[in-house]
PyMOL Python script that loads the backbone (N, CA, C, O; Angstrom):
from pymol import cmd

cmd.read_pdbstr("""\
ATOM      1  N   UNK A   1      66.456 111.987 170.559  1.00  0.00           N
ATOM      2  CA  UNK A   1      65.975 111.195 169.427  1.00  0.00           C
ATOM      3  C   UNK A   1      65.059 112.029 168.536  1.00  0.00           C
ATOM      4  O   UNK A   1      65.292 112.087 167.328  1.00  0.00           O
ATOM      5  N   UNK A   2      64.123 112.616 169.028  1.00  0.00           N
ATOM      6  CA  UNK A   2      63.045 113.291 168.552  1.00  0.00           C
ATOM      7  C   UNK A   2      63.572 114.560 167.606  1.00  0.00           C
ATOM      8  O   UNK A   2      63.209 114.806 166.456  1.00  0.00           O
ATOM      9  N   UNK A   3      65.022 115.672 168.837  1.00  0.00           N
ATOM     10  CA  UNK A   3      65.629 116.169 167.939  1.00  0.00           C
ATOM     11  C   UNK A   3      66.125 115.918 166.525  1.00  0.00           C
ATOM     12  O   UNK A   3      66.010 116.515 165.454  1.00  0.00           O
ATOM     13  N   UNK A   4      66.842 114.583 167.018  1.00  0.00           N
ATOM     14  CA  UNK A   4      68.110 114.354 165.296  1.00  0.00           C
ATOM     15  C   UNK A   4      66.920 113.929 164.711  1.00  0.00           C
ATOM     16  O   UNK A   4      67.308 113.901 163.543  1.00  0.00           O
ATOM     17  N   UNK A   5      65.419 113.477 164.651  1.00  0.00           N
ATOM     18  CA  UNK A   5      64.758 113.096 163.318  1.00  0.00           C
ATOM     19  C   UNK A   5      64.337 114.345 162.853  1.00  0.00           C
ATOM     20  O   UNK A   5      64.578 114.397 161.647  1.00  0.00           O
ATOM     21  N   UNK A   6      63.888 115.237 163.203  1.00  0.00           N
ATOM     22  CA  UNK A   6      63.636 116.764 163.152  1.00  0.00           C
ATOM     23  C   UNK A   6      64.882 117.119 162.098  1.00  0.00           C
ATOM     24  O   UNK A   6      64.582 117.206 160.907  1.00  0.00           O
ATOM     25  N   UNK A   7      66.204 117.316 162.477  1.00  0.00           N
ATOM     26  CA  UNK A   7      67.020 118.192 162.046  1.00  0.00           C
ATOM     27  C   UNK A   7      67.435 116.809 160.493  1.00  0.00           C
ATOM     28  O   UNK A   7      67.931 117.273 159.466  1.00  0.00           O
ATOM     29  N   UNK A   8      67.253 115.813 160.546  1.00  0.00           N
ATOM     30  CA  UNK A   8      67.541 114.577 159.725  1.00  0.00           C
ATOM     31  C   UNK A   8      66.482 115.131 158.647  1.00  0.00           C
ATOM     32  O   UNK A   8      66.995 115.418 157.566  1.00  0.00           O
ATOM     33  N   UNK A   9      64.695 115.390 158.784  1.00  0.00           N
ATOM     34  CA  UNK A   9      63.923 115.964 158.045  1.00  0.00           C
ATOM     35  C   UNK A   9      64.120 117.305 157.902  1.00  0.00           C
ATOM     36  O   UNK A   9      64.028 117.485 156.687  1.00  0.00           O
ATOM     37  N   UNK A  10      64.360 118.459 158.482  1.00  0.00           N
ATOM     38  CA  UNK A  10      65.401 119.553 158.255  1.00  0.00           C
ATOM     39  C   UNK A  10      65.714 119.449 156.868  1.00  0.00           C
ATOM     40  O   UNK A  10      65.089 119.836 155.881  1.00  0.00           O
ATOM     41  N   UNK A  11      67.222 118.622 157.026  1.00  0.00           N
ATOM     42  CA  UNK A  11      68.325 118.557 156.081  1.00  0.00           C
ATOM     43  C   UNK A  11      67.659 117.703 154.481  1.00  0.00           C
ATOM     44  O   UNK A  11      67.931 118.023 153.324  1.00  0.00           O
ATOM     45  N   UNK A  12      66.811 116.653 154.918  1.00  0.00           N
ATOM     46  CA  UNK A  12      66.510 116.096 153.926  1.00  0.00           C
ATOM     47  C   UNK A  12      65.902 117.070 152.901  1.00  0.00           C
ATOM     48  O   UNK A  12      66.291 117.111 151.734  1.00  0.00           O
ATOM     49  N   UNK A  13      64.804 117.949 153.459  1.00  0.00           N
ATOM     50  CA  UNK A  13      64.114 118.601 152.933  1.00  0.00           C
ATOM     51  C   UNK A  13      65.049 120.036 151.938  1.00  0.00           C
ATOM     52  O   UNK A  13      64.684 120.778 151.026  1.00  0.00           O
ATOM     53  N   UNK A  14      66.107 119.910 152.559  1.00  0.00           N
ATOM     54  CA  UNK A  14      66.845 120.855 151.658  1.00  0.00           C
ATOM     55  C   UNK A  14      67.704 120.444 151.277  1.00  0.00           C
ATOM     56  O   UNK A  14      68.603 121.242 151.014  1.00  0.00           O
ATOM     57  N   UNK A  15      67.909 119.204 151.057  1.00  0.00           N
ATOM     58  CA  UNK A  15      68.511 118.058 150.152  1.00  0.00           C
ATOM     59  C   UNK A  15      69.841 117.953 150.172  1.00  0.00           C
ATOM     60  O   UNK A  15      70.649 117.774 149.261  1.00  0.00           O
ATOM     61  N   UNK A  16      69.976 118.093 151.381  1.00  0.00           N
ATOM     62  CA  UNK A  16      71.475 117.994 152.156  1.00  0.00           C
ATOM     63  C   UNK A  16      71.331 116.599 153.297  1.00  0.00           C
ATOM     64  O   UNK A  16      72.086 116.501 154.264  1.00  0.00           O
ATOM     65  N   UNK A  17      70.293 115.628 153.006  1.00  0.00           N
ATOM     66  CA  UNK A  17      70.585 114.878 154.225  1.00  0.00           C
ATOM     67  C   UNK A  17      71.354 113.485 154.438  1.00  0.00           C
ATOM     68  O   UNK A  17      71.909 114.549 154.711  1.00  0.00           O
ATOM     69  N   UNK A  18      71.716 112.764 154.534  1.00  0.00           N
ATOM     70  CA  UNK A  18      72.627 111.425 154.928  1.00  0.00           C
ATOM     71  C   UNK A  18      72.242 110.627 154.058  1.00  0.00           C
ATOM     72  O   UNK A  18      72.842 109.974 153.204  1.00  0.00           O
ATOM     73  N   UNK A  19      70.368 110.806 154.557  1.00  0.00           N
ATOM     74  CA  UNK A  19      69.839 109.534 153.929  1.00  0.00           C
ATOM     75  C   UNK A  19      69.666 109.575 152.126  1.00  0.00           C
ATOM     76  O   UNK A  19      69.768 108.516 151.506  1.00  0.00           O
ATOM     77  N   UNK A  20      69.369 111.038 151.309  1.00  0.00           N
ATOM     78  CA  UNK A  20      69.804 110.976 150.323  1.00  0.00           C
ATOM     79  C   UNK A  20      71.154 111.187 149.619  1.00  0.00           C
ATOM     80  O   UNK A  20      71.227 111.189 148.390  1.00  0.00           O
ATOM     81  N   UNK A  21      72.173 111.357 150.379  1.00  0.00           N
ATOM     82  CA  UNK A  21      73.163 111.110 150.331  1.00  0.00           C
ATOM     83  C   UNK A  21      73.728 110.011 149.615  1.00  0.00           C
ATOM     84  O   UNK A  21      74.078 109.982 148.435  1.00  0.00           O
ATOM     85  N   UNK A  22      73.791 108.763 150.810  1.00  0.00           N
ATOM     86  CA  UNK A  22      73.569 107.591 150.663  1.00  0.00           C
ATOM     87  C   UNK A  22      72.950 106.924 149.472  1.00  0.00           C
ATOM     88  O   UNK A  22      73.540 106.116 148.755  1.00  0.00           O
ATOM     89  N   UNK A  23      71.523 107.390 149.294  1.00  0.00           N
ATOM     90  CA  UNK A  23      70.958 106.949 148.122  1.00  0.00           C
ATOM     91  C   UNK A  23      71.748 107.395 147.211  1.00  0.00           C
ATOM     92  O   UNK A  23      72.123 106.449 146.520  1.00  0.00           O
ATOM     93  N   UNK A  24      72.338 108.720 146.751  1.00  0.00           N
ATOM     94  CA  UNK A  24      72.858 108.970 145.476  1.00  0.00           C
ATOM     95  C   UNK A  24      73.965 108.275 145.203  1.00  0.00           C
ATOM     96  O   UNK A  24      74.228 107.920 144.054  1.00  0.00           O
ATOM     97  N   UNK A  25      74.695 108.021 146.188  1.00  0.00           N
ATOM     98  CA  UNK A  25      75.903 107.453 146.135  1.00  0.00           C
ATOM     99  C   UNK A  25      75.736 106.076 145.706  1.00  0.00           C
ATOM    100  O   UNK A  25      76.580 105.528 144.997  1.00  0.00           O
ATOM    101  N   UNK A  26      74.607 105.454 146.134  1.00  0.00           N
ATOM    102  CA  UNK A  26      74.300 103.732 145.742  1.00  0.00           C
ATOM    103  C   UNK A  26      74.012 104.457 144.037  1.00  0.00           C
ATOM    104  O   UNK A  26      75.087 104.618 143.459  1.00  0.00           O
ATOM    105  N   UNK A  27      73.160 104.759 143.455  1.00  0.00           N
ATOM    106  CA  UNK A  27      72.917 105.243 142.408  1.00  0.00           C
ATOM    107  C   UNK A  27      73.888 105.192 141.462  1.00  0.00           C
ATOM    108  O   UNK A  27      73.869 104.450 140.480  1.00  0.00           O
ATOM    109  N   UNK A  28      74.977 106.192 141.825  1.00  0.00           N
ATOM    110  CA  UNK A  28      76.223 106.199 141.401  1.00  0.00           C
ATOM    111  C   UNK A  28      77.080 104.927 140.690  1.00  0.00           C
ATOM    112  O   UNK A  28      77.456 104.563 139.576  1.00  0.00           O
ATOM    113  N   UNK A  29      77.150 104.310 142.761  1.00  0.00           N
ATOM    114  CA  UNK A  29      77.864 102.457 141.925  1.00  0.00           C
ATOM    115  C   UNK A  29      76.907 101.433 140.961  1.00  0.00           C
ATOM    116  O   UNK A  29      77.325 100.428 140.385  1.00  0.00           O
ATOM    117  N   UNK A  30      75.451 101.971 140.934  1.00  0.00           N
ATOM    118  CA  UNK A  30      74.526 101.028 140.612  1.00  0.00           C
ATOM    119  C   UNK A  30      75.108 101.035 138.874  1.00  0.00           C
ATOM    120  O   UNK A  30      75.225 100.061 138.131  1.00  0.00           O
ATOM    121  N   UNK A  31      75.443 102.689 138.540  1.00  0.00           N
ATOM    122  CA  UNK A  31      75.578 103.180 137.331  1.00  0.00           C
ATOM    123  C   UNK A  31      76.968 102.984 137.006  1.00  0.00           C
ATOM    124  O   UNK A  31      77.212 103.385 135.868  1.00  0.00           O
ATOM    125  N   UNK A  32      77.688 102.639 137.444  1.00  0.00           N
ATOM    126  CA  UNK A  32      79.081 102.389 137.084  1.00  0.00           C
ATOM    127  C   UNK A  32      79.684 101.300 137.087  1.00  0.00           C
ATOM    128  O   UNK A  32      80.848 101.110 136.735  1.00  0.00           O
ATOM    129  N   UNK A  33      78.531 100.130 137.691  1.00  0.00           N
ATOM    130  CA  UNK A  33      78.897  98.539 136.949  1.00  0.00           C
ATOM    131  C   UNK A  33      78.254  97.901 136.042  1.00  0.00           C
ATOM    132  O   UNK A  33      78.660  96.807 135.651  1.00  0.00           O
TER     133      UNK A  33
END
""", "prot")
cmd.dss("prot")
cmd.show_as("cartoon", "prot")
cmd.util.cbc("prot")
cmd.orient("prot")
């Protein structure tokens, strides 16, 4: 557990992670209806 939040803040921080991912992608549909 402790690992994947580590490597989750990792990735976020170099703006490769899921969770902004996700966000951009909502962004995206927010902007296209």
């Amino acid at each position: 557990m402790a690992f994947k939040l580590s490597s989750e803040l990792v990735d976020a921080a170099k703006g490769s992670g899921d969770v902004i991912r996700k966000k951009e992608e909502t962004h995206r549909m927010a902007e296209e209806n």
